[in-house]
N, CA, C and O atoms as a GROMACS GRO file, in nm:
protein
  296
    1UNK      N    1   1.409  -4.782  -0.292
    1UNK     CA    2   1.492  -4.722  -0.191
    1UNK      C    3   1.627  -4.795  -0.188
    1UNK      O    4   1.628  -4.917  -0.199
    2UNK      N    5   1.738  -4.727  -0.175
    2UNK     CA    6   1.865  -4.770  -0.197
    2UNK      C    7   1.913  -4.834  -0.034
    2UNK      O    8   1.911  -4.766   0.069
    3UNK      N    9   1.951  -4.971  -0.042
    3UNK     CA   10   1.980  -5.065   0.107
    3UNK      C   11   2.150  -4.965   0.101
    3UNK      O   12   2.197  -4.878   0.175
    4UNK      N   13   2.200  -5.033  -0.025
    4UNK     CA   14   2.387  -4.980   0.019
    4UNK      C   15   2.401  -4.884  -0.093
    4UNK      O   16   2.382  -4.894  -0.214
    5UNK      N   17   2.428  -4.818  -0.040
    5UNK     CA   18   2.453  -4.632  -0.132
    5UNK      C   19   2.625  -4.658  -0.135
    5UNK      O   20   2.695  -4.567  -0.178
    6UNK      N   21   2.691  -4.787  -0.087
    6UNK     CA   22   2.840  -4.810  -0.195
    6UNK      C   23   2.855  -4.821  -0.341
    6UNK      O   24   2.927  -4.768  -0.426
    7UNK      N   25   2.710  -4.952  -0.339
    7UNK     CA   26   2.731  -4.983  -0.418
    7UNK      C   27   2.582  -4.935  -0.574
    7UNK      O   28   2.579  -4.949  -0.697
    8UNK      N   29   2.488  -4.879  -0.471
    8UNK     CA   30   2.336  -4.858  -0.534
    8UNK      C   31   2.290  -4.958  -0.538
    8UNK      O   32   2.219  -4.971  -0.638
    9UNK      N   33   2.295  -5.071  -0.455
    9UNK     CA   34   2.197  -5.140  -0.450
    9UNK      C   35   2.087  -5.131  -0.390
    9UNK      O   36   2.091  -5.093  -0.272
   10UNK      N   37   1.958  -5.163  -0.451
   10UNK     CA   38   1.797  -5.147  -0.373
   10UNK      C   39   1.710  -5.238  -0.301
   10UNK      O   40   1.700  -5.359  -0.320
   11UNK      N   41   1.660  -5.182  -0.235
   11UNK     CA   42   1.599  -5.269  -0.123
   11UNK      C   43   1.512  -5.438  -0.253
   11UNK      O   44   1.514  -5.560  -0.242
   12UNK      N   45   1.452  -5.340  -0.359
   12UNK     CA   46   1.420  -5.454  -0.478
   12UNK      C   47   1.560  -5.582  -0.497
   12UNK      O   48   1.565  -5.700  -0.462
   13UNK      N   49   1.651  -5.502  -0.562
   13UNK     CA   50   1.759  -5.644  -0.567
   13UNK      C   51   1.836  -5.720  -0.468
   13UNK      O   52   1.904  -5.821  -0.488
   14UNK      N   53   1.820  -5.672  -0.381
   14UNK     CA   54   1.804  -5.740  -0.209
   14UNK      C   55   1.680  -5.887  -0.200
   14UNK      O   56   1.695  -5.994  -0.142
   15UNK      N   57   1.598  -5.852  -0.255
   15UNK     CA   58   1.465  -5.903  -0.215
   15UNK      C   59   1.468  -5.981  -0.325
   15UNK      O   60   1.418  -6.083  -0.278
   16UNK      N   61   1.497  -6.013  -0.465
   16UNK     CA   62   1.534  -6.060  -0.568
   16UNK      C   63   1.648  -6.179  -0.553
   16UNK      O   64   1.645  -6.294  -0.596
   17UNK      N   65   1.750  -6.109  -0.475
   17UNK     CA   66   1.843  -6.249  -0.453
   17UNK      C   67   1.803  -6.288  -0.360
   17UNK      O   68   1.872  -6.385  -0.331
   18UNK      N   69   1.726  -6.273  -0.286
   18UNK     CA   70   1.669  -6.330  -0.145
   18UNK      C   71   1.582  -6.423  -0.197
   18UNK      O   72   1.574  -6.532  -0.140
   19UNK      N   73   1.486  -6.392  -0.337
   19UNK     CA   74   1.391  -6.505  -0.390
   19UNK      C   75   1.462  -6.609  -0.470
   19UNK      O   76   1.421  -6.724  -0.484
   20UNK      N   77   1.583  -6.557  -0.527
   20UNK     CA   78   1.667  -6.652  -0.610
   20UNK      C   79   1.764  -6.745  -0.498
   20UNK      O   80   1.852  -6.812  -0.551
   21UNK      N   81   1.753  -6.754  -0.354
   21UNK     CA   82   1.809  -6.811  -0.270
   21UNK      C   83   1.888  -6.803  -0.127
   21UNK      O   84   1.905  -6.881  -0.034
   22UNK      N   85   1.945  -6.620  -0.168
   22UNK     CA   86   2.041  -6.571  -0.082
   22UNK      C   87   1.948  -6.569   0.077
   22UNK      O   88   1.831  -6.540   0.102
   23UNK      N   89   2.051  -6.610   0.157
   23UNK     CA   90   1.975  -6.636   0.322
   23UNK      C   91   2.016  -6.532   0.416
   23UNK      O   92   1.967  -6.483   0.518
   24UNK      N   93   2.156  -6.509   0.327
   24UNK     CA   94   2.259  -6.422   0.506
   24UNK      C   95   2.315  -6.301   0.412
   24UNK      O   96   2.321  -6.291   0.289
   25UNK      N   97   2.342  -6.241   0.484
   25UNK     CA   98   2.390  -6.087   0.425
   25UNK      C   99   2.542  -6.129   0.338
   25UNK      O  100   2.604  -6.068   0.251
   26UNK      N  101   2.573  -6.287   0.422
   26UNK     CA  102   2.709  -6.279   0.325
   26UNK      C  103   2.658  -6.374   0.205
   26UNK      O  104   2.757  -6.406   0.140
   27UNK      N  105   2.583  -6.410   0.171
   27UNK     CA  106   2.514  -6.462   0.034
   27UNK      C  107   2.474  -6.327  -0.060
   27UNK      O  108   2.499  -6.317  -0.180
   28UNK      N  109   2.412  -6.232   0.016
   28UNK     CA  110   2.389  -6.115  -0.073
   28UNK      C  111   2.514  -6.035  -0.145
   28UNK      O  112   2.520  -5.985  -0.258
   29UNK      N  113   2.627  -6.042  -0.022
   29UNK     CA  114   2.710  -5.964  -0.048
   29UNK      C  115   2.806  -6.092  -0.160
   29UNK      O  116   2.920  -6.062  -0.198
   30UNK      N  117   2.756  -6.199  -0.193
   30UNK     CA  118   2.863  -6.259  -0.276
   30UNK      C  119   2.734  -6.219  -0.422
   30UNK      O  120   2.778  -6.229  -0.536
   31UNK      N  121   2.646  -6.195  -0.411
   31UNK     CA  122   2.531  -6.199  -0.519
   31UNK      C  123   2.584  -6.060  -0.567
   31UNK      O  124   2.624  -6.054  -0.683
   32UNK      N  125   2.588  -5.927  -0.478
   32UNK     CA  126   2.593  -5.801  -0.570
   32UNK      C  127   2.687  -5.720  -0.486
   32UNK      O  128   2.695  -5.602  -0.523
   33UNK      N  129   2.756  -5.751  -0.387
   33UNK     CA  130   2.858  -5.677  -0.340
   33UNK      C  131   2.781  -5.588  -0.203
   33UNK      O  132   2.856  -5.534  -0.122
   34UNK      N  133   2.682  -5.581  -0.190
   34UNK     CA  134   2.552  -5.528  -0.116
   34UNK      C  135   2.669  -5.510   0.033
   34UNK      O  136   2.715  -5.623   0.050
   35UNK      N  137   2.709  -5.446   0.106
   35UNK     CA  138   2.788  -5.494   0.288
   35UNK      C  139   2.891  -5.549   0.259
   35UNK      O  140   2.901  -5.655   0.322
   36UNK      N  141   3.009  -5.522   0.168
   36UNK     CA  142   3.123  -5.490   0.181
   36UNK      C  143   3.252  -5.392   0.188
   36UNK      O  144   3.373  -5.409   0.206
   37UNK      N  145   3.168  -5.282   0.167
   37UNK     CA  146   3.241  -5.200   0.169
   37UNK      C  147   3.282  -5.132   0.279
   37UNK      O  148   3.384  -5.155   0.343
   38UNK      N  149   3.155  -5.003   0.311
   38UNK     CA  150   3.142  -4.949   0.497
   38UNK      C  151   3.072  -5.046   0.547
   38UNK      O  152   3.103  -5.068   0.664
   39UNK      N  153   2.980  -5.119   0.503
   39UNK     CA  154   2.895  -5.177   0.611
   39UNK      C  155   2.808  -5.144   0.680
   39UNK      O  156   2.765  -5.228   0.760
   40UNK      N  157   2.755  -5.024   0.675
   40UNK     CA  158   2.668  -4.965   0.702
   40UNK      C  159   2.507  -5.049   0.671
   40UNK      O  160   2.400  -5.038   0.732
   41UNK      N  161   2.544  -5.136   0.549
   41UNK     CA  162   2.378  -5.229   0.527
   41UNK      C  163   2.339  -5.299   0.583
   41UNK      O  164   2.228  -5.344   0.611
   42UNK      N  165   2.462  -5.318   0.613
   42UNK     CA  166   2.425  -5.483   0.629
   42UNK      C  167   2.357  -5.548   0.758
   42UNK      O  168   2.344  -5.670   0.770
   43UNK      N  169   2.301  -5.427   0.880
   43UNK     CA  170   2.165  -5.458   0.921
   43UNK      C  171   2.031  -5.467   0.854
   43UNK      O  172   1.943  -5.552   0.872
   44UNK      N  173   2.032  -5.342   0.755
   44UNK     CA  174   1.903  -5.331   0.690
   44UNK      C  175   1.887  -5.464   0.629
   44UNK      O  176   1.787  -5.528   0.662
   45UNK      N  177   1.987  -5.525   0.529
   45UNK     CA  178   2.010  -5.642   0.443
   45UNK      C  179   1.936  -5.779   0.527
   45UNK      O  180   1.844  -5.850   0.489
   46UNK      N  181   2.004  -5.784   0.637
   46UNK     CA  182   1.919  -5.830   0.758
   46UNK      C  183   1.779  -5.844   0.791
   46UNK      O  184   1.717  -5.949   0.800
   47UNK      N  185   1.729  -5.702   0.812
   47UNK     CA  186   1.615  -5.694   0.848
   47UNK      C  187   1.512  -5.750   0.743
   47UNK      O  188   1.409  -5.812   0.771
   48UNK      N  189   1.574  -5.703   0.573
   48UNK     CA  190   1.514  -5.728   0.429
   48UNK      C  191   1.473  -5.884   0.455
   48UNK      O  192   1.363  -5.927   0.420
   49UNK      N  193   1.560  -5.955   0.514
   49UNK     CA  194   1.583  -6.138   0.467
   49UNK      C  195   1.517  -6.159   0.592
   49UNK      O  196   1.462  -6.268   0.578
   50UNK      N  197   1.486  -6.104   0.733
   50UNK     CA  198   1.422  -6.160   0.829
   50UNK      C  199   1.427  -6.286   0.882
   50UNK      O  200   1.539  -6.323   0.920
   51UNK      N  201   1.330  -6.365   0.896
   51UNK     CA  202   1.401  -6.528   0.954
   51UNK      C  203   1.284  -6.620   0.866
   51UNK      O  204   1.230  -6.711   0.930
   52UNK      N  205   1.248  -6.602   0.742
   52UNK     CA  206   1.168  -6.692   0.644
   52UNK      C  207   1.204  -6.825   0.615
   52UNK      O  208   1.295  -6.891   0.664
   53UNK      N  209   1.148  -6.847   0.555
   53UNK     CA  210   1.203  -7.018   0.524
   53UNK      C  211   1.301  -7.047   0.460
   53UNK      O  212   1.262  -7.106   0.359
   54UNK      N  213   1.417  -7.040   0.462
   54UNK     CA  214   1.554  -7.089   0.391
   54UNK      C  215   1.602  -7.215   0.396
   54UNK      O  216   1.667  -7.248   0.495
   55UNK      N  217   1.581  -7.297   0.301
   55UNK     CA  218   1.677  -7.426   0.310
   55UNK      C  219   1.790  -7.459   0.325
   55UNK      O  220   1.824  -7.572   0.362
   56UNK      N  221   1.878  -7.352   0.295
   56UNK     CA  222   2.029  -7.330   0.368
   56UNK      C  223   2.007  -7.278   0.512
   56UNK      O  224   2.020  -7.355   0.608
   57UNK      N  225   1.975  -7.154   0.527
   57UNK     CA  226   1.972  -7.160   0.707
   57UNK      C  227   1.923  -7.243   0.762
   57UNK      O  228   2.007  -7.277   0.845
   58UNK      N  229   1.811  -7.323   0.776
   58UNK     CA  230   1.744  -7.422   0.824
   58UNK      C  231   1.861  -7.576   0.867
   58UNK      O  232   1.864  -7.658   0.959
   59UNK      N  233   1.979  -7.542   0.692
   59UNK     CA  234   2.056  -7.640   0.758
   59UNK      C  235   2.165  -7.624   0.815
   59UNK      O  236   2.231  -7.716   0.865
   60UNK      N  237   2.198  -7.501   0.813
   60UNK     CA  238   2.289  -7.454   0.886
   60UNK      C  239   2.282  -7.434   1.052
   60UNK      O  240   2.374  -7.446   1.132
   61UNK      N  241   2.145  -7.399   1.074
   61UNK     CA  242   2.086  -7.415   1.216
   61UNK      C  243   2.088  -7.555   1.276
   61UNK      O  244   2.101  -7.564   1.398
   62UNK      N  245   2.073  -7.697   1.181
   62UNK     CA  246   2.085  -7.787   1.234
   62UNK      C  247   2.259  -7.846   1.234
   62UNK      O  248   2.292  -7.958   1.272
   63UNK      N  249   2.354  -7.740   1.185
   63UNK     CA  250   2.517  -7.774   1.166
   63UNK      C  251   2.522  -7.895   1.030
   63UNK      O  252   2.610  -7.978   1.005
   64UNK      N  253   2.409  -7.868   0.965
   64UNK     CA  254   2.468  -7.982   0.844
   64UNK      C  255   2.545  -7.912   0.707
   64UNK      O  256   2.498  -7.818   0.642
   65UNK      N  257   2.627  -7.956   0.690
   65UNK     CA  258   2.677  -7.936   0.524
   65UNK      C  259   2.585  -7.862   0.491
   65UNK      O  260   2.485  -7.863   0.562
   66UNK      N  261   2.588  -7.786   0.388
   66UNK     CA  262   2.448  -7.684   0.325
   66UNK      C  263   2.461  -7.746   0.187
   66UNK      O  264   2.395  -7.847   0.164
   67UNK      N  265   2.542  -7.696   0.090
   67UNK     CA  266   2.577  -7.719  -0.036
   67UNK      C  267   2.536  -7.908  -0.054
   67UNK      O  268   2.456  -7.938  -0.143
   68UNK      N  269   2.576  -7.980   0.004
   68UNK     CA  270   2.581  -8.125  -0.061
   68UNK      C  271   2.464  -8.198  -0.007
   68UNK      O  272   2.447  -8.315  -0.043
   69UNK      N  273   2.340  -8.114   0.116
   69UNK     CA  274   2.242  -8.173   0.148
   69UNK      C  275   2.180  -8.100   0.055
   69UNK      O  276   2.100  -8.176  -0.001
   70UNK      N  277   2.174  -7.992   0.007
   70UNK     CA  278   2.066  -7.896  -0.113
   70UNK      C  279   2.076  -7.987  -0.237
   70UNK      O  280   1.985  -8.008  -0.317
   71UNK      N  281   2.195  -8.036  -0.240
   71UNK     CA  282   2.153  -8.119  -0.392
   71UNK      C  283   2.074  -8.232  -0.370
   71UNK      O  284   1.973  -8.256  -0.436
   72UNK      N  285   2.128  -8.324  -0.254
   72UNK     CA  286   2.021  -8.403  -0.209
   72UNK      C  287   1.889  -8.418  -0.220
   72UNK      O  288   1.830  -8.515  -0.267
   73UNK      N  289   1.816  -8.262  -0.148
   73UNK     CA  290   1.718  -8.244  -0.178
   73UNK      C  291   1.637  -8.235  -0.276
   73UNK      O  292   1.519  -8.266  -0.297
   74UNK      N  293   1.729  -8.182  -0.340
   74UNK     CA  294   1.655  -8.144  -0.491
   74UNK      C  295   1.597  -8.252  -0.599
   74UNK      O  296   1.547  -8.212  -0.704
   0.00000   0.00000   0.00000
């Protein structure tokens, strides 16, 4: 099923960059363009990513750096 009919992206490659990392609709939309255009997705995109375990939101919820604590982690 197609999330953004801008661009044809599917609810699958939504869920794909969501496993390869993407957390927020603006991670998706830097992954495939997914909620930039009308905008019309970018609840569904939302709803797709829900509130799961993300190591970037998680640190973003606590206000830390994201990028330079993820390498940390790793």
């Amino acid at each position: 099923m197609y999330v953004c009919s801008c661009f044809g992206i599917t609810e699958q490659q939504v869920k794909k960059h969501a496993e390869d990392g993407a957390c927020t609709p603006r991670q998706i939309a830097s992954a495939c363009k997914a909620g930039t255009d009308c905008g019309s997705c970018v609840r569904r995109i939302q709803a797709l990513l829900g509130r799961g375990a993300c190591p970037r939101r998680e640190l973003a919820d606590r206000g830390q750096p994201l990028l330079a604590d993820l390498e940390d982690a790793a």
